[in-house]
C-alpha positions as semicolon CSV with decimal commas, in nm:
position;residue;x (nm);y (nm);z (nm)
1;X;7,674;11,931;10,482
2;X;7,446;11,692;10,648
3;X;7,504;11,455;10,972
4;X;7,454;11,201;10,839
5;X;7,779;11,121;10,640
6;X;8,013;11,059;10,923
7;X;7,995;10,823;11,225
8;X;8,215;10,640;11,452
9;X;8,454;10,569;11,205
10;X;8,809;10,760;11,061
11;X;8,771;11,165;11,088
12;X;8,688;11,338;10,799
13;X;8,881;11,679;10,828
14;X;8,633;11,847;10,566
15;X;8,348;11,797;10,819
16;X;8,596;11,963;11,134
17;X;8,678;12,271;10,894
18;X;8,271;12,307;10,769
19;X;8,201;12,303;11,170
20;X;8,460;12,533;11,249
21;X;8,370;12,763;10,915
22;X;7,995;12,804;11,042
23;X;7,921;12,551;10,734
24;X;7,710;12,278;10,872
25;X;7,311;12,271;10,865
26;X;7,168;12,243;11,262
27;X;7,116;11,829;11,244
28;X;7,495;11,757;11,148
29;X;7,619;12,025;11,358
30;X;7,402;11,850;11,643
31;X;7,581;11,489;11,496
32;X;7,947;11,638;11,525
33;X;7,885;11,807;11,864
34;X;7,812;11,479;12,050
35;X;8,076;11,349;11,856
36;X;8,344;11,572;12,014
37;X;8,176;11,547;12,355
38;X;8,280;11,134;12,351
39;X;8,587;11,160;12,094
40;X;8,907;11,313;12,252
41;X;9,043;11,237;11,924
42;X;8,792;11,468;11,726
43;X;8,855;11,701;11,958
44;X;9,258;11,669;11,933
45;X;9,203;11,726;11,529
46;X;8,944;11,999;11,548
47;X;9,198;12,202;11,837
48;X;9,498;12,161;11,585
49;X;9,244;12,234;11,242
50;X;9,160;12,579;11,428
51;X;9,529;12,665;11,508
52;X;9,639;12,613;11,185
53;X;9,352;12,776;11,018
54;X;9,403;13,100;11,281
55;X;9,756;13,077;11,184
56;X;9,691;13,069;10,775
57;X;9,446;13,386;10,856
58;X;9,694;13,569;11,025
59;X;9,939;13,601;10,746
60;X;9,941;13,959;10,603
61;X;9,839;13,999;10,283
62;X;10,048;13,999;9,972
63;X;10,030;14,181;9,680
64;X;10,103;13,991;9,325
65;X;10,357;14,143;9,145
66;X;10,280;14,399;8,828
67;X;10,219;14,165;8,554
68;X;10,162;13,830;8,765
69;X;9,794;13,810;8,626
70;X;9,860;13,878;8,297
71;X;10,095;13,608;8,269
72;X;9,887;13,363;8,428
73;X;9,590;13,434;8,212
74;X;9,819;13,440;7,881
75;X;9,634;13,280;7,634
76;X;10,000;13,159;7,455
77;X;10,032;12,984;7,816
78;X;9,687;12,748;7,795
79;X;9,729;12,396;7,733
80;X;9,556;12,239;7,495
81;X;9,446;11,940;7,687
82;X;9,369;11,725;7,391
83;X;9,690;11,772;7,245
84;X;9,869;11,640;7,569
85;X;9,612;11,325;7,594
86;X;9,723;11,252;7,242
87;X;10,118;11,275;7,355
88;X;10,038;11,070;7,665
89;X;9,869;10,836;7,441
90;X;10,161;10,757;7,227
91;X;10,463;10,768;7,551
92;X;10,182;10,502;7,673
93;X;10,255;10,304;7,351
94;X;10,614;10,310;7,371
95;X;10,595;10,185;7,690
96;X;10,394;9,945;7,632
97;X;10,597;9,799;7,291
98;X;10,933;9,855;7,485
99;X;10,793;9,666;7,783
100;X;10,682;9,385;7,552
101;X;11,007;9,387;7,372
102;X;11,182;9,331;7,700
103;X;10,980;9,035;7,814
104;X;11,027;8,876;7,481
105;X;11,410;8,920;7,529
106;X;11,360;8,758;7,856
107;X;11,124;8,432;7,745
108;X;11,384;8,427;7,446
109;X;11,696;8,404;7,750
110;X;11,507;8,166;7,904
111;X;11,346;7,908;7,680
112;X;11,585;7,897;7,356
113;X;11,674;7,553;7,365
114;X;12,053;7,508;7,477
115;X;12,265;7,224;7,307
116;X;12,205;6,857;7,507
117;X;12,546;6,735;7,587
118;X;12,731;6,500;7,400
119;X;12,636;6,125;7,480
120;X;12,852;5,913;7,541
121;X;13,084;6,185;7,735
122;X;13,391;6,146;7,500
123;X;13,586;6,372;7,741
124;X;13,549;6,149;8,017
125;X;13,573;5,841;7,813
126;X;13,945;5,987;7,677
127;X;14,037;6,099;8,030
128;X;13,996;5,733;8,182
129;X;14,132;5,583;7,878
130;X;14,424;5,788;7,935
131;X;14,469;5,721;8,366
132;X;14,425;5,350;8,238
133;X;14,694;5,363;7,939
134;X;14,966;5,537;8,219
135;X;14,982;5,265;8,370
136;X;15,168;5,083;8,122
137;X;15,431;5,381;8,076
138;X;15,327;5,388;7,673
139;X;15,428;5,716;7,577
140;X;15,192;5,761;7,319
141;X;14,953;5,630;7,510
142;X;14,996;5,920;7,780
143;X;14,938;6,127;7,483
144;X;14,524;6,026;7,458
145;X;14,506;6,296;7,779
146;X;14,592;6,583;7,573
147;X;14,307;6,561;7,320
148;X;14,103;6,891;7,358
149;X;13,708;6,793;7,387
150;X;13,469;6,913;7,110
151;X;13,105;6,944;7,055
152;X;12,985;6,708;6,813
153;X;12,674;6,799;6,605
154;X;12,380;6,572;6,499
């Protein structure tokens, strides 16, 4: 890795771990040093990059099971990568169509035209014929109150 790719700006942990991995050609091992000399930050991330890496590296070695290999190297367990594209494809299409379908239920909701109401407002028209007719105690008059309003349509 060369010096040259990092500067004063945010860390970059890869360059900490090829400094502290003896990864780093002389010029950008040069760069990083003067960079932790003035950085307490760098030198915060590099301190806690070398305790976890000790601490990774002092974890005893396991031994995979019997058969652990062999089943990760099955040949019945590849994926055929094309095949899954293809399936992704389509899923993709559904959602797609079933997004589309729901926004045209939505713009349906929202600009079918709704029914203009009735003009002249017969209901209101019958109610103050009927507060006016009262007064005269008619009693079929007082009857004009009870008629149930209705949509009329052109």
């Amino acid at each position: 890795m060369s010096g040259t790719e990092f500067g004063a700006g945010e860390m970059d942990e890869s360059f900490l771990s090829a400094y502290l991995d003896g990864e780093l050609d002389a010029v950008a091992r040069a760069a990083l040093d003067a960079r932790l000399a003035e950085s307490p930050d760098w030198r915060a991330e590099l301190a806690a990059l070398r305790t976890v890496r000790d601490a990774v590296r002092s974890l005893p070695l396991v031994d995979a099971p019997p058969g652990f290999w062999d089943r990760v190297l099955a040949p019945e367990d590849v994926v055929d990568l094309a095949a899954a594209r293809r399936g992704r494809v389509w899923v993709s299409r559904w959602r797609a169509l079933a997004g589309a379908a729901a926004a045209a239920a939505v713009m349906g909701v929202v600009f079918v035209p709704r029914p203009e109401p009735v003009q002249p407002a017969f209901a209101k028209i019958t109610q103050s014929h009927a507060e006016r007719a009262s007064l005269g105690n008619d009693v079929v008059t007082n009857l004009a109150g009870a008629v149930v309003p209705v949509g009329i349509e052109p």
